[in-house]
C-alpha positions in Angstrom: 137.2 7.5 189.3 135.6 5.9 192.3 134.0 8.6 193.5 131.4 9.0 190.3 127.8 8.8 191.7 124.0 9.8 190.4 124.4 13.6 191.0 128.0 13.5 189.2 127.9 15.7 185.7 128.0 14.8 182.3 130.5 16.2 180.5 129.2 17.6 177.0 132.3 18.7 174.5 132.4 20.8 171.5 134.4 22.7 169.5 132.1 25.9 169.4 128.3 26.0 169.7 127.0 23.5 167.9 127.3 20.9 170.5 124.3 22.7 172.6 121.9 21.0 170.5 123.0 17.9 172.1 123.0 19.4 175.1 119.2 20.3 174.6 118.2 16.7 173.7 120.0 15.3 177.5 118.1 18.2 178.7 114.9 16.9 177.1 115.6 13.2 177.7 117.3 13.5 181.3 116.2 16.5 183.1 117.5 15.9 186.9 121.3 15.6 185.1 123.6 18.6 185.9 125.4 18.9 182.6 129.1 20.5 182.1 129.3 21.9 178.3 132.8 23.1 176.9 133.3 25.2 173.6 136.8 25.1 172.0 135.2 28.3 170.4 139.1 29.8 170.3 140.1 27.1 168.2 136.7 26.8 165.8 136.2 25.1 163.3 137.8 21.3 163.6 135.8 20.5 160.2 139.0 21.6 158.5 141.9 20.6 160.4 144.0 17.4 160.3 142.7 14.5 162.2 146.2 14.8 164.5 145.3 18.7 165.3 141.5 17.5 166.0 142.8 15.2 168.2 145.2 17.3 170.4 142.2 19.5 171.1 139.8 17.4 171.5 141.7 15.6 174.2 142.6 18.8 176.1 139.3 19.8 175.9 138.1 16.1 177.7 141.2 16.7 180.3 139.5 20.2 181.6 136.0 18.2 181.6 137.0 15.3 183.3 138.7 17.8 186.2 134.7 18.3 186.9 134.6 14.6 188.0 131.7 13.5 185.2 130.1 10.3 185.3 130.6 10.1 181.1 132.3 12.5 178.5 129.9 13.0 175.2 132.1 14.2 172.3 129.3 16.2 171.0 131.1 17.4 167.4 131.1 14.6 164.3 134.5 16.1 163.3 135.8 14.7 166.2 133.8 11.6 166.8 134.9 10.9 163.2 138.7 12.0 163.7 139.3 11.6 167.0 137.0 9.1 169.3 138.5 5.4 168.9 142.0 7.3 170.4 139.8 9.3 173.6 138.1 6.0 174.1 141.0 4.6 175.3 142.6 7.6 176.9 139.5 8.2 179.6 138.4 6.3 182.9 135.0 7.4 182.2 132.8 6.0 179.0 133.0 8.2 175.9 130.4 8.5 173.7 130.4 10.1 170.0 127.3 11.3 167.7 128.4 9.2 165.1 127.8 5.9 165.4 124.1 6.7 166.8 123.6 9.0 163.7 124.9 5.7 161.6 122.9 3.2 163.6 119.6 5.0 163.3 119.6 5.9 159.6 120.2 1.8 159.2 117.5 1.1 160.7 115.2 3.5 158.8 117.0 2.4 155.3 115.9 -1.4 156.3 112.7 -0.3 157.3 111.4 1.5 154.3 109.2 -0.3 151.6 111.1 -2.0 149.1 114.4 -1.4 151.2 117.4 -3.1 153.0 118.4 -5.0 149.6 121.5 -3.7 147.6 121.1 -0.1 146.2 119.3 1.1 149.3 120.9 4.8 150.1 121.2 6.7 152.8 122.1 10.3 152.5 125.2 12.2 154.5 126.0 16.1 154.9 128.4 16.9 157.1 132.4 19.3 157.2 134.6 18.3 155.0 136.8 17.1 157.4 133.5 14.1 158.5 133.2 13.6 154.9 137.1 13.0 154.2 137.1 10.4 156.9 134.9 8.1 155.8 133.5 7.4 159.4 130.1 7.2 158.6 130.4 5.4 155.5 132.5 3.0 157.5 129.9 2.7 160.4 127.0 2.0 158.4 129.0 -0.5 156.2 129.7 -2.8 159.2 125.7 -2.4 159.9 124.6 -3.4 156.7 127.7 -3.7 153.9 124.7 -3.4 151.6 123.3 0.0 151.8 124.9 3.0 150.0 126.0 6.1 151.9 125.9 9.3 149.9 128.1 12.0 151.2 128.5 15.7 150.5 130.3 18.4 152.5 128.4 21.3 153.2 131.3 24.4 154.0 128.6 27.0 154.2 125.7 26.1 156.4 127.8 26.4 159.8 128.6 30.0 158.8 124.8 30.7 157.6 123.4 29.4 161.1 126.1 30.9 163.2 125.2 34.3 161.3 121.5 34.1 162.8 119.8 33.2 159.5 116.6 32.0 160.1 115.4 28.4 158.2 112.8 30.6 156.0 116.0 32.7 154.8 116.0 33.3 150.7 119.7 32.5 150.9 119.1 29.5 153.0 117.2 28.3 150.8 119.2 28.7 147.8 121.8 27.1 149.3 120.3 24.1 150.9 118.4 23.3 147.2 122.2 23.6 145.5 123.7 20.9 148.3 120.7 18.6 148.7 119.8 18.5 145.0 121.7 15.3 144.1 119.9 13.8 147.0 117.0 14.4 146.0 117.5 12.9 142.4 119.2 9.4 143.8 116.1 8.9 146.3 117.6 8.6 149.7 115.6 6.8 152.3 117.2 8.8 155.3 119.3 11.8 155.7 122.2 11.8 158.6 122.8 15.0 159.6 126.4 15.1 160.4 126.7 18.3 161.9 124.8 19.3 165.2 124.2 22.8 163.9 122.0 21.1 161.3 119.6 20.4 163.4 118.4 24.3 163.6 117.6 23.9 159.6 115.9 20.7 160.1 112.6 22.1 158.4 114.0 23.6 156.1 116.0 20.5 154.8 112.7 18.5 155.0 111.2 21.1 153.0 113.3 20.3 150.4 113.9 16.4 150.7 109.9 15.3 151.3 109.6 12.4 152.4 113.0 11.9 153.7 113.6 10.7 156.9 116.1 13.0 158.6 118.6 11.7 161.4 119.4 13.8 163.8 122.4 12.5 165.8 122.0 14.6 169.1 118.8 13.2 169.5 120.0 9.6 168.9 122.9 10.0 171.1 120.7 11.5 173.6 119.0 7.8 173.8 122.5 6.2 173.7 123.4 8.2 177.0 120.3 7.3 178.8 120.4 4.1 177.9 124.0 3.6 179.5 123.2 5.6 182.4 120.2 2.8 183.4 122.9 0.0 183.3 125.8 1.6 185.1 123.5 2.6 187.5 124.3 6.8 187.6 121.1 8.3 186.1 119.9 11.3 188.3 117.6 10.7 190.8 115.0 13.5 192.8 112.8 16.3 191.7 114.8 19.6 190.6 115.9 19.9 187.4 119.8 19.6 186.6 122.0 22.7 186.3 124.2 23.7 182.6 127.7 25.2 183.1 128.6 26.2 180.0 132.7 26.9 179.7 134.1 28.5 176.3 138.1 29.1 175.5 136.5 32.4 173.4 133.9 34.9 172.1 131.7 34.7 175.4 129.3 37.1 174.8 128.9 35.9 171.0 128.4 32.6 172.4 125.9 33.4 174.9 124.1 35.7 172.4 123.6 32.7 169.8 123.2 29.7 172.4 119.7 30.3 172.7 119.1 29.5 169.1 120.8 26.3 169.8 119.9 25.3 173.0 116.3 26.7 173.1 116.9 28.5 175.9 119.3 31.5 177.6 122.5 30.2 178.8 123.8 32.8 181.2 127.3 34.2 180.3 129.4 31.5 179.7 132.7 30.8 181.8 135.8 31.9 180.4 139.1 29.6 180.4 142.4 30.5 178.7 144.9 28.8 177.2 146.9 28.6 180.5 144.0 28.0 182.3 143.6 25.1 180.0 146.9 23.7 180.5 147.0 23.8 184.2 144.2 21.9 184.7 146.0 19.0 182.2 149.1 19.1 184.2 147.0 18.6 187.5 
């Protein structure tokens, strides 16, 4: 794609809403970027579909994006980074990044940082779908960081539905829940905790709360850095004074999305664009 420049968009990739909270931390780290966010919110969740169904979607979901001419693709959903992101790697003519292997590389470095650390027994703590979990990805990306630190993994089915549901992080249920999950974390003295969902993030003080002392990852932030980082060496980061534009595209629920993506993205969204399934699949064929 030789016509990719500074003012082309990044393309941001989710299947439903939780992928905004990437799109926040771009926002945050690289303001001037205009930013092109699609929701597979028709086809929500991926965390418990096969890793052949994840990546069907998640490569139609790239094709529409990369119609937009975008200077990089961000696959902001671990379920798909996990599942999926070794086969879109190679599939693209633009760079592809996951949440993953930030998420892994960050919580290695806090693990090897922390007193007494980086010898064998250290642990690092994982929650994340089922489907992330079943993979291994993580496990698997820290190992070949450091084969000698631990990863300790537990799915988490119920926290998506809490947070899409409005519940706030003080919530009695919230917290009932969140003690029940992050208990055996909190026993086996974890020096970081990956947070391997980006809807997590919008509990994040409410996890601390419970895990003291705990480092928590948070793997839109990291991948964030990871983006603007490769941006300075290509060159392509945006230049001049206005702040970029978000173009938020959903294949569903439009007005739930919009009415929740504040929570996510810290900010109104606007009505989101609709794109149907034939919508979808003529922009693949072109």
């Amino acid at each position: 794609m030789n016509d990719i420049n500074e003012t082309s968009p990044i393309g941001v990739f989710d299947s439903g809403l939780g992928g905004l909270t990437v799109a926040r931390e771009l926002r945050a780290r690289l303001p001037r970027e205009n930013l092109v966010y699609f929701g597979d919110t028709a086809r929500v969740p991926y965390g418990t579909k096969s890793a052949a169904t994840v990546q069907r979607f998640a490569g139609q979901c790239l094709r529409f994006l990369l119609s937009h001419r975008p200077k990089l693709l961000v696959v902001a959903c671990n379920t798909a980074s996990a599942l999926a992101l070794d086969a879109l790697k190679s599939e693209f003519p633009v760079p592809v990044i996951g949440v993953l292997e930030p998420g892994a590389q960050a919580a290695v470095a806090v693990a090897r940082a922390m007193p007494g650390n980086g010898g064998a027994g250290t642990r690092i703590g994982l929650i994340a779908t089922e489907a992330t979990i079943n993979s291994n990805a993580y496990t698997a990306a820290v190992r070949r960081l450091d084969p000698k630190i631990h990863v300790l993994a537990r799915a988490c089915p119920l926290l998506v539905p809490l947070i899409e549901e409005g519940r706030p992080p003080t919530d009695a249920v919230v917290s009932l829940v969140l003690k029940e999950y992050l208990q055996p974390f909190m026993e086996l003295h974890v020096s970081a905790l990956i947070l391997g969902c980006t809807h997590y993030p919008i509990l994040a003080e409410a996890i601390a709360a419970v895990l003291p002392g705990v480092t928590l990852i948070d793997s839109a932030r990291q991948t964030a850095l990871v983006v603007s980082d490769l941006l300075a060496t290509m060159p392509a980061t945006a230049a001049g004074q206005s702040n970029g534009t978000l173009t938020c595209y959903v294949t569903d629920q439009g007005q739930r999305f919009e009415r929740l993506a504040s929570r996510f993205l810290g900010q109104s969204v606007g009505q989101p664009i609709w794109v149907t399934p034939e919508m979808l699949e003529a922009e693949i064929r072109n």
